[in-house]
C-alpha positions in Angstrom: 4.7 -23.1 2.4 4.4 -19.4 0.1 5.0 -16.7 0.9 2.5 -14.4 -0.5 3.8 -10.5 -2.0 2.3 -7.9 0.5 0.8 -5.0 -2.2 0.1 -2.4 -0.5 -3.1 -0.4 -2.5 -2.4 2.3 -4.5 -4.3 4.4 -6.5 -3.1 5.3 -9.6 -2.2 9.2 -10.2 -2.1 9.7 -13.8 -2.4 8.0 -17.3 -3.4 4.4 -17.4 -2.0 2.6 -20.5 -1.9 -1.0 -21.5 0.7 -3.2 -21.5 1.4 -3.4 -25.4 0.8 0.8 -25.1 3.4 0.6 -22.3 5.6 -1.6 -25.1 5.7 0.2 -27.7 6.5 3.5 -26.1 9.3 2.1 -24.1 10.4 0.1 -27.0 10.8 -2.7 -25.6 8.6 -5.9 -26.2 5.3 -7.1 -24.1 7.4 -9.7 -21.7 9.6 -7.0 -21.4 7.1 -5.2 -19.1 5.4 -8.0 -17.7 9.2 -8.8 -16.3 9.3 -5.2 -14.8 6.4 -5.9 -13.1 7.2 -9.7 -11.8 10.6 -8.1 -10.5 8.7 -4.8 -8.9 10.3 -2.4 -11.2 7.0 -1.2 -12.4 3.6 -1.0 -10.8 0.4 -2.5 -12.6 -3.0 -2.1 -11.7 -5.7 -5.0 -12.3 -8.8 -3.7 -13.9 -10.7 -6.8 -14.0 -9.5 -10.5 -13.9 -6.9 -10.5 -16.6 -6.8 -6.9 -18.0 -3.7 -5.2 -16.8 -2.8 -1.4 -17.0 0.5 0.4 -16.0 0.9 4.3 -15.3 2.7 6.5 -17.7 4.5 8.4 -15.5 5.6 5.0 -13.4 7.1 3.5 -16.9 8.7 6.8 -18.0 10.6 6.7 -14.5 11.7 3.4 -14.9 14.2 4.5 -18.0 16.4 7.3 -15.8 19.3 7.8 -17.8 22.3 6.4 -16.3 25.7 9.3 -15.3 28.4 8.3 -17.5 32.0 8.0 -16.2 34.6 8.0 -18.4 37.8 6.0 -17.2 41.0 8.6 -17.0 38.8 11.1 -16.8 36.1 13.8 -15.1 33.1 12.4 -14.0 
């Protein structure tokens, strides 16, 4: 038996951009992104029955920088 992903709809907010856009601004490659989205990192919105499009805002908020600590020290 499957289990099927419950998506709930959403409707995207801002900037729709394609996946090799989405690539080449996060500088990463293609299967890069299409892992994000497999693993539910990143959002992406069908817009017919292959093209895919992600938000910019959603991929810029999936590269937060990380706090640093430095061992000995202040964090």
């Amino acid at each position: 038996m499957t289990q099927r992903r419950s998506m709930e709809r959403r409707v995207p907010s801002g900037q729709l951009m394609s996946l090799r856009e989405a690539a080449a601004l996060a500088q990463v490659d293609i299967k890069t992104i299409r892992r994000w989205i497999d693993r539910g990192h990143l959002v992406a919105y069908r817009m017919g029955p292959r093209l895919l499009r992600v938000e910019r805002s959603e991929l810029l908020a999936v590269g937060r920088p990380v706090p640093v600590s430095v061992p000995g020290g202040a964090a």
